[in-house]
C-alpha positions in Angstrom: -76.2 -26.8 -70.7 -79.5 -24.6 -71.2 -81.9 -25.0 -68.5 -85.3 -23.9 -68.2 -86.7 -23.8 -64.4 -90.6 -23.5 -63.8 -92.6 -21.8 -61.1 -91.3 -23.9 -58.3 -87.7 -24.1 -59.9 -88.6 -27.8 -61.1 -86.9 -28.3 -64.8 -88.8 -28.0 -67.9 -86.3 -27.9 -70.6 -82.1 -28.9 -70.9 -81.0 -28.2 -74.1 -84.3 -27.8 -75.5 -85.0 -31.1 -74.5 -88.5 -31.5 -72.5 -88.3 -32.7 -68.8 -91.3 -35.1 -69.9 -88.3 -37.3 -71.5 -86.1 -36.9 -69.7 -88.3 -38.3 -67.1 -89.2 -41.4 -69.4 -86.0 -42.2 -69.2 -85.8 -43.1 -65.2 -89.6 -44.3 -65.8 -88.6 -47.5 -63.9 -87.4 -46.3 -61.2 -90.3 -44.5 -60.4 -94.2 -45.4 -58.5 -96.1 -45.4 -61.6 -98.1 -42.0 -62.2 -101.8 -41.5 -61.8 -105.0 -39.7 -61.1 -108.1 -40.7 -59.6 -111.0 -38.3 -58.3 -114.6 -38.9 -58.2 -116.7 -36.2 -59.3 -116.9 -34.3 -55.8 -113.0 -34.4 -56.5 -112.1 -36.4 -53.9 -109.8 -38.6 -54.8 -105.7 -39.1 -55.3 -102.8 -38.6 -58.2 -99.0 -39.3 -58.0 -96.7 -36.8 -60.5 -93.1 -36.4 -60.7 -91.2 -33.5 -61.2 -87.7 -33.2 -62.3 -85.1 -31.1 -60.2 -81.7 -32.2 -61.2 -79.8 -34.7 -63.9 -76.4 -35.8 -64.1 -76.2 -37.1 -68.1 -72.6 -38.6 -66.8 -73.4 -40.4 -64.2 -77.0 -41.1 -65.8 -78.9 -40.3 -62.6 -81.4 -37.9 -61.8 -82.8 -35.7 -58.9 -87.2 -36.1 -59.3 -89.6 -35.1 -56.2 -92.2 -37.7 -56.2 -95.3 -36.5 -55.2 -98.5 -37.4 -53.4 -102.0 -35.2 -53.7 -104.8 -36.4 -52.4 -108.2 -34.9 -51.1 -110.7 -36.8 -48.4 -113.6 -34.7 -48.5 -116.0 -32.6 -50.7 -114.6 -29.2 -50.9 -112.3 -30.0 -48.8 -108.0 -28.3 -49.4 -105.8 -30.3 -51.1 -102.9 -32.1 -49.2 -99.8 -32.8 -50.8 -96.7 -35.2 -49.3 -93.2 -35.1 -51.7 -90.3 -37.4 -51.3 -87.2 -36.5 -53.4 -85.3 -38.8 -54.6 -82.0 -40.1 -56.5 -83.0 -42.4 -59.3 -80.8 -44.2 -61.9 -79.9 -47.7 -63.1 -77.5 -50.0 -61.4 -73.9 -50.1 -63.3 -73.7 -53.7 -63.5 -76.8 -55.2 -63.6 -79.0 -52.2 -64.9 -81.6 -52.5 -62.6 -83.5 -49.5 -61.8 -83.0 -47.5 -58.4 -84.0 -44.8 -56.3 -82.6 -43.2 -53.0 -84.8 -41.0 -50.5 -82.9 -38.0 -50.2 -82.8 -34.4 -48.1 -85.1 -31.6 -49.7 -83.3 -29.2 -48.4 -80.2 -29.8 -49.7 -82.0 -30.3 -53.1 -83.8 -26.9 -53.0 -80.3 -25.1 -51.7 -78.1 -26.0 -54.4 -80.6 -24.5 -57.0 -80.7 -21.7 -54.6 -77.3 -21.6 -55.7 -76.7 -22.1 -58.9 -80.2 -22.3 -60.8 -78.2 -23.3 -64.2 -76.7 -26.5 -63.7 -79.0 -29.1 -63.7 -76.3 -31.4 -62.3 -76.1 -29.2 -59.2 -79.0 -31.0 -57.3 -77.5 -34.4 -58.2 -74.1 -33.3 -56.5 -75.8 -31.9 -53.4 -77.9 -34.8 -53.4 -74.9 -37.1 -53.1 -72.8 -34.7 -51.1 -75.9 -35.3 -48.3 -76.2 -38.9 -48.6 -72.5 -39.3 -47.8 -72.1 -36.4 -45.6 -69.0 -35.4 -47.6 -67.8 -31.9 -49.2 -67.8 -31.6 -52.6 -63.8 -32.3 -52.8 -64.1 -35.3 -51.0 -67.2 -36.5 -53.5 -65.1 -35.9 -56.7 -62.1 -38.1 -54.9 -64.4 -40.9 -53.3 -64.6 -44.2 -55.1 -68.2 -45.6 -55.0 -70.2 -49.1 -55.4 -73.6 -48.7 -55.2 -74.2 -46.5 -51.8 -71.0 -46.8 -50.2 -68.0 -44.4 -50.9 -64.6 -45.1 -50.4 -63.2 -41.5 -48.9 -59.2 -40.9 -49.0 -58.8 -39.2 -45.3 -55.9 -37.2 -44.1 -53.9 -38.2 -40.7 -55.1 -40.6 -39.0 -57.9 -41.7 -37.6 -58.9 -41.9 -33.6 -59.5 -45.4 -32.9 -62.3 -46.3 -30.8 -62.4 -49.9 -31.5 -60.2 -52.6 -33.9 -61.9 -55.1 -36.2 -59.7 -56.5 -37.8 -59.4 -57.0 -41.7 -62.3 -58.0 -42.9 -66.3 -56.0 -41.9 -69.2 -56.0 -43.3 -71.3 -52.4 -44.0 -75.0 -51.7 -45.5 -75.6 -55.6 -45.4 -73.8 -56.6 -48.2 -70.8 -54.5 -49.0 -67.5 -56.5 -47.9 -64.6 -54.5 -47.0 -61.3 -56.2 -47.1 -58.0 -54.2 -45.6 -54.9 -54.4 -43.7 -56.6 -52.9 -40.9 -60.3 -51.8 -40.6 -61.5 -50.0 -37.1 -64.1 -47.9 -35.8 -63.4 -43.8 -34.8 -64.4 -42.4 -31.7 -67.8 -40.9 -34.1 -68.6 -43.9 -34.9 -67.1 -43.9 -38.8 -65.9 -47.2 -40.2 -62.1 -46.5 -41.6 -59.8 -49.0 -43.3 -56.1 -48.8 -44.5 -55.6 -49.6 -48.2 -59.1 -51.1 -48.7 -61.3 -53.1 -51.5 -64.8 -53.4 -51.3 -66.5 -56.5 -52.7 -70.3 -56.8 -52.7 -71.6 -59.9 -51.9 -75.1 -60.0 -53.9 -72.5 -59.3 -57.1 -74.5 -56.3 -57.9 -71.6 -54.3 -57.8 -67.9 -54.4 -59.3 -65.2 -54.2 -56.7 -63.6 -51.1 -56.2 -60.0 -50.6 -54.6 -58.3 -47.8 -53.2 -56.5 -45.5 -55.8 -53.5 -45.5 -53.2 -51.8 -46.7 -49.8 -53.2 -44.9 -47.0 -56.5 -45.2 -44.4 -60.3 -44.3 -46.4 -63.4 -43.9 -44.7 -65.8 -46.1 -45.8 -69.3 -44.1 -46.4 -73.1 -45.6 -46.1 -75.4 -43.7 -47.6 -77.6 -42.4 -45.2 -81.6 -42.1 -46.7 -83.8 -39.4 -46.0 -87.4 -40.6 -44.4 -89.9 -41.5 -47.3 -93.6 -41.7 -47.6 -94.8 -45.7 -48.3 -95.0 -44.2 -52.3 -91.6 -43.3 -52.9 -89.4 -45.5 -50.7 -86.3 -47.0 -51.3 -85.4 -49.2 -54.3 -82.8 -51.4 -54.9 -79.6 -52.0 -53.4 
């Protein structure tokens, strides 16, 4: 794809096509945009910028962000939030995921052509995975099922059945907890108990990590949504 990168490397064009749409596209799962300053320009406005976009996986990489002045001639202040945003598979609802800026901002250090770049490192930090073990893990919704090697240092049994991120069910011949504090389980499904989510299963016999997404800390405009 042909990118075009602005200023402060947020995307303006893929393929010619405008980030302004692109944006449209994920409209809902985004605080709604605005501006409002008085005349001695105090006042607040919430933009979005585009960083990264996976047409595959229909999800996209936007910083969300906050300006806002308090005085007369006073500087402007400015608070961002990145974020992960698509639509749930199943149910289509719209969703967003607080994620690390600087793993956002280093991938386009690294390759400033793919706009799908950002949505990998993106995911890559929320799972705390490498980018082999992203392109082999099996997700529902932000938990990924992660085929592991060996096997794993068992700080504590649970049994076959545990429950992770609330509502994600995880049903295995054996499930335990590692001595760092992972959540492994031999031959697993995972079945989500809001049925927001398909099931997912293990593509073969052998122990997976199971993998919460971690979220990075958001300002009260651009916190999480959905599940």
């Amino acid at each position: 794809m042909n990118i075009k990168r602005g200023r402060f490397d947020q995307i303006e064009t893929v393929d010619s096509k405008p980030a302004t749409s692109i944006l449209d596209h994920f409209k809902a799962a985004l605080p709604e945009r605005f501006v409002k300053f008085d005349n001695a320009c105090r006042g607040d406005a919430l933009n979005h910028d585009l960083y990264g976009v996976d047409p595959e996986q229909d999800v996209a990489v936007v910083q969300v962000r906050h300006s806002f002045r308090r005085y007369r001639n006073g500087f402007l202040n400015q608070h961002k939030t990145y974020v992960l945003c698509g639509f749930n598979e199943l149910t289509k609802q719209p969703f967003r995921h607080p994620v690390g800026a600087a793993a956002v901002r280093a991938s386009i250090r690294r390759d400033p052509t793919d706009p799908a770049a950002p949505v990998r490192a993106a995911q890559r930090w929320m799972w705390e995975v490498t980018e082999r073990q992203l392109a082999i893990g099996i997700r529902q919704g932000d938990v990924l099922l992660v085929p592991e090697r060996g096997q794993p240092k068992v700080a504590k049994e649970i049994g076959t059945e545990h429950i992770v991120g609330q509502s994600h069910q995880i049903r295995a011949a054996r499930v335990v907890v590692t001595i760092d504090g992972r959540v492994w389980a031999f031959s697993p499904s995972v079945w989500h108990s809001k049925n927001q989510h398909d099931p997912i299963f293990a593509d073969h016999e052998g122990w997976h990590s199971v993998r919460v997404a971690r979220e990075e800390m958001a300002w009260n405009f651009s916190v999480r949504l959905g599940d």
